[in-house]
C-alpha positions in Angstrom: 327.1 12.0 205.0 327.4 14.4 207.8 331.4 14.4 207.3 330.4 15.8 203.6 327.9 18.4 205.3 331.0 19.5 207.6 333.5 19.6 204.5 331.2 21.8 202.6 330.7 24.2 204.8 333.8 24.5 206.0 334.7 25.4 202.4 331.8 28.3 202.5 333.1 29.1 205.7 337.1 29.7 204.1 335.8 31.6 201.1 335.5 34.8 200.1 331.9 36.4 200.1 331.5 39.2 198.1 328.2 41.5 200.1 325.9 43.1 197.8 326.1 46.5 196.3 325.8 49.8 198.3 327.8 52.4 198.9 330.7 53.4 197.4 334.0 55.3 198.6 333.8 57.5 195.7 330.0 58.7 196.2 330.6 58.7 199.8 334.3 61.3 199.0 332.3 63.9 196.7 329.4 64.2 198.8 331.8 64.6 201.7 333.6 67.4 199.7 330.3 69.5 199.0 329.0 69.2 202.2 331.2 68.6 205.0 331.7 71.7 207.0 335.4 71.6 208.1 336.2 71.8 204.3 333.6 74.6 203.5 334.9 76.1 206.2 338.6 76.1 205.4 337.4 77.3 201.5 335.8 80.4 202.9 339.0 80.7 204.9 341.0 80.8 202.1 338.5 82.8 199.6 338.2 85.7 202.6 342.1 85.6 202.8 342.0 85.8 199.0 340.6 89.5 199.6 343.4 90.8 201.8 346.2 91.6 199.9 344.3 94.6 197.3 343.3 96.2 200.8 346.7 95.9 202.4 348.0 97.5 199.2 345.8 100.4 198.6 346.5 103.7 199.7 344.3 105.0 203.1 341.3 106.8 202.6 341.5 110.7 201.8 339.8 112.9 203.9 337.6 115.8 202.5 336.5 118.8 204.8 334.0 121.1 205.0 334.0 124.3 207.0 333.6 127.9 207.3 335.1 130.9 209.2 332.6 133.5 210.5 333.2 136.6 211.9 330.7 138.8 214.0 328.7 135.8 214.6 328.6 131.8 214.7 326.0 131.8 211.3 327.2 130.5 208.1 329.1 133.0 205.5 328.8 135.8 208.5 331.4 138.0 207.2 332.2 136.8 203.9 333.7 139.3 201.7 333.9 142.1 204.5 336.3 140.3 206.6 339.3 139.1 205.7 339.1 135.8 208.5 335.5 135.1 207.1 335.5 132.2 204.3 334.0 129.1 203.4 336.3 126.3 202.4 337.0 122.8 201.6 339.9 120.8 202.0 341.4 117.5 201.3 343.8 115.2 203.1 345.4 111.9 201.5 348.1 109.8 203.5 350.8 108.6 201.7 353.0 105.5 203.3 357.1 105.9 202.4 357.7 103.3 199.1 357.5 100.0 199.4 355.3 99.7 202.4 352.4 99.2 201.1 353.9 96.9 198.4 355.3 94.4 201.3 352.0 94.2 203.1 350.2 93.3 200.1 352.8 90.5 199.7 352.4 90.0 203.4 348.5 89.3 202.7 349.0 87.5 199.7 351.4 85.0 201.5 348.6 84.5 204.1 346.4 84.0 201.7 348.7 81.5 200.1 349.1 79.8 203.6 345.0 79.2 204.0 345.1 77.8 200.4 347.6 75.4 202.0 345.3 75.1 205.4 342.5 74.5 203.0 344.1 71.3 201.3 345.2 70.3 204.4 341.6 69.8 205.5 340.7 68.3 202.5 343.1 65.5 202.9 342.3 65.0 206.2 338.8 64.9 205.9 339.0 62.5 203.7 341.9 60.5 205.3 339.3 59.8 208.3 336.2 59.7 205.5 338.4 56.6 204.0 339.3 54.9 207.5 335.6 54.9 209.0 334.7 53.4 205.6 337.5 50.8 205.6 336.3 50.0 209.3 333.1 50.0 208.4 333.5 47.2 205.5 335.9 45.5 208.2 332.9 45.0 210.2 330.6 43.8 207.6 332.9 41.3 206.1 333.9 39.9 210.1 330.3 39.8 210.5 330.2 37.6 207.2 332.8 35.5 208.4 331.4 35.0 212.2 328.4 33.8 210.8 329.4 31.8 208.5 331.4 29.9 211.2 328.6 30.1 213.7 326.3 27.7 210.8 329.6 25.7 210.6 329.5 25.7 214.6 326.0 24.8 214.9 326.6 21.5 212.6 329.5 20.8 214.9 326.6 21.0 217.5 324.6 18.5 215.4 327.4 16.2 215.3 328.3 16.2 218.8 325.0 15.5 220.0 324.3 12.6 217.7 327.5 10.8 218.8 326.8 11.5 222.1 323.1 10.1 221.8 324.4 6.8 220.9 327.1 7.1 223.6 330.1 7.5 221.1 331.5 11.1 222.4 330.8 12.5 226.2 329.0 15.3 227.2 331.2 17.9 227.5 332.1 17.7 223.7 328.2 19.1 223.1 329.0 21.4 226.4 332.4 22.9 224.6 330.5 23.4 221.3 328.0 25.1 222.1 330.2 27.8 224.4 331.9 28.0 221.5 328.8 29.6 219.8 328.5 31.7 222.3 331.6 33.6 222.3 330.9 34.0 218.7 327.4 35.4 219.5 329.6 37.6 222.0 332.0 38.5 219.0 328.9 39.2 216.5 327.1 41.8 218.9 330.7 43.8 219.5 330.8 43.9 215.8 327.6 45.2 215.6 328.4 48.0 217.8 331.8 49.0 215.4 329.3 48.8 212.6 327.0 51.1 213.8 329.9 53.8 215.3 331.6 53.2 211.8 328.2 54.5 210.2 327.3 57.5 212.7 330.9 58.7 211.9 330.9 58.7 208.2 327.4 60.4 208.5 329.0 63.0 211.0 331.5 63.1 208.5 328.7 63.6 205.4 327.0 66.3 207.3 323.7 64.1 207.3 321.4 64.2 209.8 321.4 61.6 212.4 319.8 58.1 211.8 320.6 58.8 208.4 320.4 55.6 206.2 324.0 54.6 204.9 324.0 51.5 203.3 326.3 48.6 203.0 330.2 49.2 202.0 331.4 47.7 198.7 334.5 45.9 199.1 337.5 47.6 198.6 340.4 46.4 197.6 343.7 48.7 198.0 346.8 49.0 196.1 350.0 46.4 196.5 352.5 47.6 198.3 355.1 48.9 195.6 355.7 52.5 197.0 359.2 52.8 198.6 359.6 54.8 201.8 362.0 57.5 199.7 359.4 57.9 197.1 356.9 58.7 200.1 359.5 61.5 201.7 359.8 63.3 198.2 355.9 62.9 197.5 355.7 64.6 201.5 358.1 67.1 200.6 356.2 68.4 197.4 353.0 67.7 198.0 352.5 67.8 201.8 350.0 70.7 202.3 351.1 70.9 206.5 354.7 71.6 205.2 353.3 73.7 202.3 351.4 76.1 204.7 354.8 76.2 207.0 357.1 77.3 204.3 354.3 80.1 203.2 354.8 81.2 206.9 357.9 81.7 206.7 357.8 83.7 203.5 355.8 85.8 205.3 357.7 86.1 207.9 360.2 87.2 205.9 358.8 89.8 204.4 357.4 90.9 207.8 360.7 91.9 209.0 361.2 94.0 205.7 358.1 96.0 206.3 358.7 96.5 210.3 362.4 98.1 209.2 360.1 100.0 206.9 358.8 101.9 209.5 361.7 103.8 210.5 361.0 105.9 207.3 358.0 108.5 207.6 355.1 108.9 206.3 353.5 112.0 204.4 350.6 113.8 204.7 349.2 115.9 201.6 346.8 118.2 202.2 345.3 120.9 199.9 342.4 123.6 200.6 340.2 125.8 198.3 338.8 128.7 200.5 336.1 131.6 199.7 335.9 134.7 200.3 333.3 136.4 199.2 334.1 139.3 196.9 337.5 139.3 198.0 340.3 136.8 196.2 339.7 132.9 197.5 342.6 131.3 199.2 344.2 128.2 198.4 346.1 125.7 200.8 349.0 123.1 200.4 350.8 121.6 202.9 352.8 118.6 203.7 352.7 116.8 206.9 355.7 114.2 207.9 355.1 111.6 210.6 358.9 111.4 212.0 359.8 107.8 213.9 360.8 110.1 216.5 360.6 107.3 219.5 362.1 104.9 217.2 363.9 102.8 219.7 360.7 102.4 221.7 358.7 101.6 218.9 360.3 100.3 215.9 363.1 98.7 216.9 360.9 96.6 219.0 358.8 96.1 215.8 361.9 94.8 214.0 362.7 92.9 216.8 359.3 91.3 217.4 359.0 90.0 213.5 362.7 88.2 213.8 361.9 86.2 216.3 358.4 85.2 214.7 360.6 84.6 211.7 362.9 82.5 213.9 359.4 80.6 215.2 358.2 79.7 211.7 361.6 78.5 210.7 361.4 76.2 214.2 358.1 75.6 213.5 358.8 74.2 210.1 361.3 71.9 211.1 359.1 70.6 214.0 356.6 69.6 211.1 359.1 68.1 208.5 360.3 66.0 211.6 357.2 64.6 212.9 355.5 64.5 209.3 359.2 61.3 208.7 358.2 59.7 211.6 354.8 59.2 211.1 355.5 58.3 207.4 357.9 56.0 208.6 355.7 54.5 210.9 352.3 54.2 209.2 354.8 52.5 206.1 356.1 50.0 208.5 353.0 48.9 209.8 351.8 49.2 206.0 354.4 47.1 205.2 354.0 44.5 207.5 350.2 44.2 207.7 350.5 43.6 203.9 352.9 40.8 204.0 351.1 39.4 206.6 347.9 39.5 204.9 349.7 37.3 201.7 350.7 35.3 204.6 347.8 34.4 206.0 345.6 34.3 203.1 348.4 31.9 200.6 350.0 30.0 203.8 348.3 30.1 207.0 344.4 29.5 206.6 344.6 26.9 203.9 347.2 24.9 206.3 345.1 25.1 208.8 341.5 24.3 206.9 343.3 21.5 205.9 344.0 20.8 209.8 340.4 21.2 210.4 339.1 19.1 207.8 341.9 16.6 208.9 340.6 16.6 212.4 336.8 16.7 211.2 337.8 12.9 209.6 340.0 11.5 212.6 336.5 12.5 214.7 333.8 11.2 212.9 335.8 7.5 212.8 336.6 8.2 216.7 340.5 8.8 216.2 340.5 12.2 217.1 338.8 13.8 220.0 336.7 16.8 220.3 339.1 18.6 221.9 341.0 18.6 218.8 338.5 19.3 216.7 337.5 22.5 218.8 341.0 23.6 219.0 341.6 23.1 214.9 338.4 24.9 214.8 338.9 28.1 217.0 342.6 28.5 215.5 341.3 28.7 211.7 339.0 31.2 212.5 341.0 33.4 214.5 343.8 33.3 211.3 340.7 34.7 209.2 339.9 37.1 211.9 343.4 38.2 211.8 343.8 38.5 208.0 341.2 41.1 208.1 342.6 42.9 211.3 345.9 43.2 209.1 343.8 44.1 205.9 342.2 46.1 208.0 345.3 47.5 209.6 347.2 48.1 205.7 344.0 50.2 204.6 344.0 52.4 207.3 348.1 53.0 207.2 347.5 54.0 203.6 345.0 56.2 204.3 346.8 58.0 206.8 349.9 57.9 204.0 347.8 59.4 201.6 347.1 62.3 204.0 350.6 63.2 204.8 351.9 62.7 201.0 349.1 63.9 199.2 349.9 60.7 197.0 347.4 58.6 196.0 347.9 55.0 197.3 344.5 53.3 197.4 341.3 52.7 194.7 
């Protein structure tokens, strides 16, 4: 009877429990994009960047004048139309950069702009890359949680078992003794799950933008993508879609046409200036004159400028390739780990937990007939659920890998 009580639950104990409805990824991702503040943030970056490049490319403001002349005293129109000094006039000034300038820094601006648009998606994916990885660790906990205690009922009967054969002097004390430490390690491993749990849920909320405390709710399960992608198809995805390189390249660009506009600047400027002046009763005067700004301490100035922007063009181009290196290696290495967590999830959930259940439930037999001893049983015991703990450590591992895939490729890889 009690062997049938064992079997049983070690059969709830081995499958898998599917927790109630909550919370879901995709509620969780759209709230996060409304109200998380790094990503409004970065989006009123971008949209303030957005009004740069008109400004850059506008003409300076004109300048307008008002003034008089007197003669024979400091008063207003003293003079006018006796004296030939004595007038009251108006003038007006306008600026006008040599061609092109003002062309290249609005493509200068635009570029930047271009750059936080990049910045921009950059914080969306990795908002959501660590949205996605405190959720998965979140559900980790719940469904370790599931399985502890699960085990610890399983335990307990192991308890009950112990303590009857050792009542009627068929199994020695320190068979009850070893059981239940055994339930209290897992009492041990339920409250350092608890703790994950509740860091797990003060993150996503941080995350969310809620305010602390804030209910969350219990995960649904998720359940991500088989491992199909190739580690080429990730490099291309990177290379196209990868907002970090996206922003680099924009640097450059602008860089590029930041050298343009610095040897610009060895050609002058004008200054336009008319006047309307008058006189009285005599004829009015009229003024136009135009003023040249003249690079005179060009090799001071300019070709300092020039030089200045080449080797910030030479940085971005560094910079860049900095990125596009590190950006492979971490691709490589979040798919390895991808890659092996997955096969050893298959592993362990086809091969090595149904080996050892039947191990267990092997054991269980050879004990209640005396053949086996409690040791065994124990040992049989404490090795099955560790092989469940470490299918979802490598479950747990494969989600997070993809998550941090899907940040550097912008390619979708999990539900």
């Amino acid at each position: 009877m009690r062997r049938g009580i064992l079997v049983a639950a070690l059969a709830l104990s081995a499958a898998a429990q599917t927790p109630p409805a909550g919370v879901t990824l995709q509620v969780l991702t759209s709230e996060a994009m409304r109200n998380n503040p790094e990503i409004v943030a970065a989006q009123k970056s971008y949209e303030a960047a957005r009004q740069r490049p008109t400004q850059e490319s506008s003409l300076p403001d004109p300048m307008l004048s008002l003034g008089y002349v007197s003669v024979g005293n400091p008063l207003p129109a003293a003079g006018l139309g006796s004296q030939v000094q004595s007038n009251i006039g108006l003038m007006f000034s306008q600026e006008v950069p040599y061609p092109g300038k003002l062309k290249l820094r609005g493509q200068i601006a635009a570029k930047e702009a271009e750059a936080a648009f990049q910045q921009y998606q950059a914080t969306q994916l990795g908002v959501i890359s660590r949205l996605k990885q405190a959720y998965y660790r979140l559900q980790y906990a719940y469904a370790a949680s599931d399985l502890l205690a699960r085990n610890r009922d399983l335990l307990n009967k192991l308890v009950s078992v112990s303590e009857a054969r050792y009542s009627v002097g068929k199994a020695a004390q320190q068979d009850v003794l070893k059981a239940q430490t055994q339930v209290s390690i897992l009492e041990t491993r339920l409250v350092k799950l608890e703790q994950q749990r509740a860091a797990s849920e003060a993150e996503i909320g941080s995350i969310l933008n809620r305010r602390p405390g804030s209910a969350l709710g219990r995960t649904e399960p998720v359940n991500p993508k088989d491992f199909t992608v190739t580690l080429e198809e990730l490099y291309a995805a990177a290379e196209h879609n990868s907002p970090m390189l996206g922003r680099e390249r924009k640097m450059i660009e602008r860089s590029e046409l930041a050298v343009n506009s610095a040897r610009k600047e060895y050609y002058p400027d004008v200054t336009l200036t008319g006047g309307y002046f008058n006189q009285g009763s005599m004829p009015p005067m009229y003024q136009f004159q135009a003023s040249v700004k003249v690079p005179l301490y060009f090799w001071r100035k300019q070709r300092a400028g020039v030089n200045e922007q080449v080797d910030m063009l030479s940085q971005a181009r560094r910079t860049f390739e900095a990125t596009d290196q590190s950006l492979h290696y971490r691709i490589k290495d979040d798919y390895t780990m991808a890659q092996a967590s997955f096969k050893l999830t298959k592993l362990y959930a086809q091969t090595v937990v149904p080996q050892g259940n039947l191990a267990l439930e092997s054991s269980l037999s050879g004990y209640e007939t005396g053949a086996v001893d409690f040791l065994s049983v124990i040992t049989n015991y404490t090795t099955v659920l560790d092989y469940e703990m470490n299918y979802y450590d490598e479950a747990l591992n494969y989600a997070l890998a993809l998550s941090r895939l899907e940040e550097m490729t912008g390619r979708p890889l999990t539900d």
